[in-house]
C-alpha positions as CSV (number, residue, x, y, z in Angstrom):
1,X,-12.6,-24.0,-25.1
2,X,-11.9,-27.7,-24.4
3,X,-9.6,-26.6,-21.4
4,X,-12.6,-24.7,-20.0
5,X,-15.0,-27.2,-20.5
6,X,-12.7,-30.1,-18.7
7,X,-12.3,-27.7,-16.0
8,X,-16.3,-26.8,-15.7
9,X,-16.9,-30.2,-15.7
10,X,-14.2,-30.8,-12.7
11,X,-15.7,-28.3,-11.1
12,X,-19.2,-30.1,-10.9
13,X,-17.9,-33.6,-10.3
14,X,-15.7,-32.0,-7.1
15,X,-12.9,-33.0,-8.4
16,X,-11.5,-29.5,-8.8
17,X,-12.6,-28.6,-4.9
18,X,-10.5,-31.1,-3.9
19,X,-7.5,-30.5,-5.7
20,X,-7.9,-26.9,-4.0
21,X,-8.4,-28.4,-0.8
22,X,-5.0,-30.4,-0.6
23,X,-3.4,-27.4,-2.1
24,X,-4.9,-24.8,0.4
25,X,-3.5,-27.7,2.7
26,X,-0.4,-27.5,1.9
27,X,0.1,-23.7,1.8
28,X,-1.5,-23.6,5.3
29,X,1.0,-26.5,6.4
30,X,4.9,-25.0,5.1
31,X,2.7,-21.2,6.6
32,X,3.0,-19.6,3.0
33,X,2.3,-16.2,4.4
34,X,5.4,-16.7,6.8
35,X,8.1,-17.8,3.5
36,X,6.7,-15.0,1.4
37,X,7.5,-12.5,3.7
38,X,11.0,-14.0,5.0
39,X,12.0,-14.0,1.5
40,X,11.3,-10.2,1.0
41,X,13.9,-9.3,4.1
42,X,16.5,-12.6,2.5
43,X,16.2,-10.7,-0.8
44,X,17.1,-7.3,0.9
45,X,20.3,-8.6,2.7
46,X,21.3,-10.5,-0.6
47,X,20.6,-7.4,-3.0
48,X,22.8,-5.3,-0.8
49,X,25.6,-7.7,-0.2
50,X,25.5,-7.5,-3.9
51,X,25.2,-4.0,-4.2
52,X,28.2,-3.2,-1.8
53,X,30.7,-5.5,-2.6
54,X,30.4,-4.1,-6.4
55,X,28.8,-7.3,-7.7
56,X,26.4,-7.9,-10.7
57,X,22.7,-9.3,-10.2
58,X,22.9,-10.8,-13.7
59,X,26.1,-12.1,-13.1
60,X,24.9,-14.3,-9.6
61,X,21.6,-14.9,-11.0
62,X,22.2,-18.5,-9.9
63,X,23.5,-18.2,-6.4
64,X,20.4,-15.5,-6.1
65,X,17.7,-18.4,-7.3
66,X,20.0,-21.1,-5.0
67,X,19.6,-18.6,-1.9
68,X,15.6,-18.1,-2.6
69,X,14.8,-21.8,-3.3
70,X,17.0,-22.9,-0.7
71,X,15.7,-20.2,2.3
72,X,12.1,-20.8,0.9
73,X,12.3,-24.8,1.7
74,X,14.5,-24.3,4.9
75,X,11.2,-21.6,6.1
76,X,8.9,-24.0,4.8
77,X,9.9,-27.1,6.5
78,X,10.8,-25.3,9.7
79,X,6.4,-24.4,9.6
80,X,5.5,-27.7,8.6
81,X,7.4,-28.7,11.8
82,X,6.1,-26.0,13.8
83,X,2.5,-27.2,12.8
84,X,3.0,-30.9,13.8
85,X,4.4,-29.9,17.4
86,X,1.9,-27.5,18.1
87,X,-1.2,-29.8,17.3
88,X,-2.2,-30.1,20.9
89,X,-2.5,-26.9,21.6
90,X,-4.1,-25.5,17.9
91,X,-7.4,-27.0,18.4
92,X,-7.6,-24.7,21.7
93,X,-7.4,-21.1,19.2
94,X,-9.6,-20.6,16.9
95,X,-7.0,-18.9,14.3
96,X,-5.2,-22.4,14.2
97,X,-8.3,-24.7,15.2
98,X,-8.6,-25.5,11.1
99,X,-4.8,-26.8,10.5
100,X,-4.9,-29.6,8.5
101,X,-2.5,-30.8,11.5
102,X,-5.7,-30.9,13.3
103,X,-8.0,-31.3,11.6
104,X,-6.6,-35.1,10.6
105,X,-6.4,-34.2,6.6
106,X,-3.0,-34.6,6.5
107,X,-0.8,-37.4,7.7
108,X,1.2,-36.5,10.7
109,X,4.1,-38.6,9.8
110,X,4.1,-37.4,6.4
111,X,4.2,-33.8,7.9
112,X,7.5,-34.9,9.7
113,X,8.9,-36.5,7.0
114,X,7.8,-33.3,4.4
115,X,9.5,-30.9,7.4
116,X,12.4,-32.4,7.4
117,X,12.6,-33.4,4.1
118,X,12.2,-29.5,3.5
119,X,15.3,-28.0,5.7
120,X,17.5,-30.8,4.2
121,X,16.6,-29.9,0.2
122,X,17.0,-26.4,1.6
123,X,20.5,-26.9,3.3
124,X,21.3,-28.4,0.0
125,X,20.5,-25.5,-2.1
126,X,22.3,-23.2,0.0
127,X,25.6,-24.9,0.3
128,X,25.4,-23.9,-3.5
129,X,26.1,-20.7,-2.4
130,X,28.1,-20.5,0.4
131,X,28.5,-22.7,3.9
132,X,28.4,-19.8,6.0
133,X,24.2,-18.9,4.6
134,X,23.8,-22.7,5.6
135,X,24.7,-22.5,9.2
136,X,22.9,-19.4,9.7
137,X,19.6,-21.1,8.2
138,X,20.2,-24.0,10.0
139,X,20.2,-22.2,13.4
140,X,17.2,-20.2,12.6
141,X,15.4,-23.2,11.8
142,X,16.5,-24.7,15.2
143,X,15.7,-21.9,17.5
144,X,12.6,-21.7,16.0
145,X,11.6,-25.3,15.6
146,X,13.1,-26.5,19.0
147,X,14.0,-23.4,21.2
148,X,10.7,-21.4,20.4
149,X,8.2,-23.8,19.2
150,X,9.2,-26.7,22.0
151,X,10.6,-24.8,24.8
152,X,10.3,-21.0,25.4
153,X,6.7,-20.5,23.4
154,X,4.9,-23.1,26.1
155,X,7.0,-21.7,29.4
156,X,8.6,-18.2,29.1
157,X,6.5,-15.1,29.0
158,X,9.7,-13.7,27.2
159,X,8.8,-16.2,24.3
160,X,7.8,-13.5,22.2
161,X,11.7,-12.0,22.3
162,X,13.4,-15.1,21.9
163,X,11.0,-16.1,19.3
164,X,12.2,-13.2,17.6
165,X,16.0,-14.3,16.8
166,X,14.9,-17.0,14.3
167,X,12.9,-14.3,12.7
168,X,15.4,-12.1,12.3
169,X,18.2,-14.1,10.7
170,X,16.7,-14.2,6.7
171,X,18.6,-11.0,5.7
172,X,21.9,-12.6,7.1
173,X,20.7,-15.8,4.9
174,X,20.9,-13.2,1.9
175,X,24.0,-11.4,2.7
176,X,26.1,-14.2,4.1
177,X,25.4,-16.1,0.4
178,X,26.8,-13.3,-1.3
179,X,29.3,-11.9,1.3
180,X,30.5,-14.6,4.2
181,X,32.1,-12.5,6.0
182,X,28.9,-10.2,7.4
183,X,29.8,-6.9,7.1
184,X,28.3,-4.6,9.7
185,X,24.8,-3.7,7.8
186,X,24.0,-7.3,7.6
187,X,24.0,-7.4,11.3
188,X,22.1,-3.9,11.8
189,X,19.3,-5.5,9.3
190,X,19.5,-8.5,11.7
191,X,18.5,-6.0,14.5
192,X,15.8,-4.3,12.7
193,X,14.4,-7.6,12.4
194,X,14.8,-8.3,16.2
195,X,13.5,-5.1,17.4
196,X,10.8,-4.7,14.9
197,X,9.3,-8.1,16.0
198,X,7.9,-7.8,19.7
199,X,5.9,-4.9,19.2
200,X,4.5,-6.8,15.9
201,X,3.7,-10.0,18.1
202,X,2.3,-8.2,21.2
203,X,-0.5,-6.6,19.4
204,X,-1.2,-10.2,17.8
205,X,-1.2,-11.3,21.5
206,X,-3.4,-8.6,22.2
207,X,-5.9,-9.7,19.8
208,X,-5.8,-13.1,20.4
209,X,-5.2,-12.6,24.1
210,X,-8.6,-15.1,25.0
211,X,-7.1,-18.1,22.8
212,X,-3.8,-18.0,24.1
213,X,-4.9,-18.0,27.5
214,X,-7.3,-21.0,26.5
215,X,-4.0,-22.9,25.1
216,X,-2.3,-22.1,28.4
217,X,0.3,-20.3,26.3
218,X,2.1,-18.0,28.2
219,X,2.1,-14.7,26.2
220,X,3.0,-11.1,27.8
221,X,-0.9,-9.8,27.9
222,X,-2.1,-13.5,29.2
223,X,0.2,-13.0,31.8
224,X,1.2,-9.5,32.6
225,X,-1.9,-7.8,31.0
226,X,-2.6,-4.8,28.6
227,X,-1.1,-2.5,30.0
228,X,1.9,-3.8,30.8
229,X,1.8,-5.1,27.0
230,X,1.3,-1.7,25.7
231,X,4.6,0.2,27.9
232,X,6.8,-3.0,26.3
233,X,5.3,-2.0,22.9
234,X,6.6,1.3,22.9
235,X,9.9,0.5,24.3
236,X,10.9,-1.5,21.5
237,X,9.4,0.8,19.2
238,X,11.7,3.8,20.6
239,X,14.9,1.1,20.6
240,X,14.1,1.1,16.9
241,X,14.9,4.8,16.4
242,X,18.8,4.7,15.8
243,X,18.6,1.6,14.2
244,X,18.3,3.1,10.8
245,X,21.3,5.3,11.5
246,X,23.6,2.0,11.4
247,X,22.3,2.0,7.8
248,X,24.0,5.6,6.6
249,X,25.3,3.9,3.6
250,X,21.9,3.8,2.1
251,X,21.7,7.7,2.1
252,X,20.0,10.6,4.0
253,X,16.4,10.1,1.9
254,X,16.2,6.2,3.3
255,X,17.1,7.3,6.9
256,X,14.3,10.5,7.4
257,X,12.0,7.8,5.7
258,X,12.9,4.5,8.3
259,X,12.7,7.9,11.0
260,X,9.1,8.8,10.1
261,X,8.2,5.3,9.8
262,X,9.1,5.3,13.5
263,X,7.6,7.9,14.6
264,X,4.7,7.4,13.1
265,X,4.4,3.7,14.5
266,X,4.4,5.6,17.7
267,X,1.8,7.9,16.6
268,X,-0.7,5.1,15.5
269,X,-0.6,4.1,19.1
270,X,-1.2,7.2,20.6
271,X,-4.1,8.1,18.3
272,X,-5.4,4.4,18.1
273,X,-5.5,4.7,22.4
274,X,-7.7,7.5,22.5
275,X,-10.6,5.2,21.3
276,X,-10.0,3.1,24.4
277,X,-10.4,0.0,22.7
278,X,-7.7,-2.4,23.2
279,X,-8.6,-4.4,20.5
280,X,-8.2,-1.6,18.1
281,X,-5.6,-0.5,19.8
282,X,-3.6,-3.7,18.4
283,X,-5.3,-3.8,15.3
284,X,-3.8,-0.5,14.1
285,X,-0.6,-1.6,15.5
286,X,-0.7,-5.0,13.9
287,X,-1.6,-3.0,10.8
288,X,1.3,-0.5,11.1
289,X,3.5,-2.9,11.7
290,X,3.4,-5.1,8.5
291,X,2.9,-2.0,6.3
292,X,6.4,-0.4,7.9
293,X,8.5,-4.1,7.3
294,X,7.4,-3.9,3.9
295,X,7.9,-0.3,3.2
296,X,11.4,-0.1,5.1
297,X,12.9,-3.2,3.1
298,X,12.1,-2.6,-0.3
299,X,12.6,1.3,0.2
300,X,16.5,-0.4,1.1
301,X,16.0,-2.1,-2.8
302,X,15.1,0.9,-3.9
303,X,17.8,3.7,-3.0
304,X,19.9,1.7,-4.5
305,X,19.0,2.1,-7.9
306,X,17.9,6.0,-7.8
């Protein structure tokens, strides 16, 4: 009852709205959203590597909680960065308008220093591990901070696709730290990640199509329009399809599932288009797609152990 009582009375002095302020901060600052869902595809790649090369998950419980830690901080710093470079052009979208980055709650140079500070903890950790899951962060975290965020994102309409490398490098993060040497599944869960990110992106763009033309950002509807958007879309959609076959290891059940999931992405877009709404158009595919990521990675976890 005391514990309550302190914390009612924080409450009405604003001392706890505060406290929830900075935090809510700092979540928005290292993109929490962003590290959560990395480290579901980083645990993928590592739980396999495990699985494969005949290893024990009790018996690399520590390299498993050096990879997480360490891919977590490398994730969150490369955000925090990603947050103080893009400060001119957030106040122009009103999705990033409310950054603490913009808004001036945080300190920009602490934002640097906590960025950086991040990636190198987070290189730290992972050379705990092995040297090979370092590098690989490391160069996610540079072609997202500095080939995406400074370069291609502001100039390129093909931003979207060479955004999409950095995201697809956490499952190597997971397998290199058990298995260096990258057998051939790490790299087709490397191209699931690639493939399965334009189509995401685009029907973000879509939906903030307005705002990004506002921030003079260059994104495939801003500059080629829907329809265009909608044909590229698809196509990466149907250059998913045999990706799951490179993953015939995992069993016959996995690949008719990662194949309906497929086809039913498709689907959603064909269905979602007879309402001719654009808008909802991309919602349901913005939908789709972070329901399919999720499903198809821990449905990998999850063949394993029937």
């Amino acid at each position: 009852m005391a514990n309550s009582r302190a914390y009612s009375e924080a409450q009405i002095n604003g001392e706890n709205l505060q406290e929830t302020s900075v935090w809510k901060d700092f979540l928005a600052l290292i993109k929490i959203g962003i590290v959560n869902s990395n480290l579901i595809t980083i645990f993928t790649g590592l739980w396999l590597a495990l699985h494969f090369s005949g290893e024990k998950f009790l018996a690399n419980i520590d390299s498993i909680l050096f990879t997480l830690i360490g891919s977590a901080l490398i994730i969150a710093g490369s955000c925090a960065l990603n947050n103080y470079i893009d400060r001119d052009i957030d106040p122009l979208m009103e999705r990033t308008k409310l950054r603490p980055t913009v808004t001036g709650r945080v300190n920009l140079k602490k934002v640097a220093l906590l960025g950086f500070g991040f990636i190198a903890a987070g290189t730290v950790f992972l050379l705990l591990t092995t040297i090979t899951a370092a590098v690989i962060a490391l160069i996610g975290a540079f072609s997202y901070v500095v080939v995406y965020t400074m370069w291609s994102k502001r100039k390129l309409v093909s931003n979207t696709v060479i955004g999409s490398f950095s995201g697809a490098v956490p499952p190597l993060i997971g397998w290199a730290a058990v298995d260096p040497s990258l057998d051939v599944m790490a790299w087709s869960l490397f191209l699931i990640m690639f493939f399965w990110q334009p189509p995401h992106f685009y029907a973000l763009a879509i939906r903030r199509v307005e705002e990004y033309r506002a921030a003079g950002i260059p994104m495939l509807p801003v500059v080629k329009g829907f329809n265009t958007t909608k044909k590229h879309t698809y196509a990466w959609i149907i250059a998913l399809l045999p990706l799951p076959f490179l993953l015939t290891s995992l069993g016959v059940p996995f690949l008719i599932l990662a194949t309906l999931l497929n086809i039913g992405w498709i689907a959603t877009g064909m269905y979602a288009s007879k309402k001719k709404d654009e808008i909802k158009w991309a919602t349901a595919m913005f939908v789709y797609s972070l329901q399919y990521m999720t499903i198809l990675f821990v449905a990998m976890v999850i063949v394993t152990l029937i």
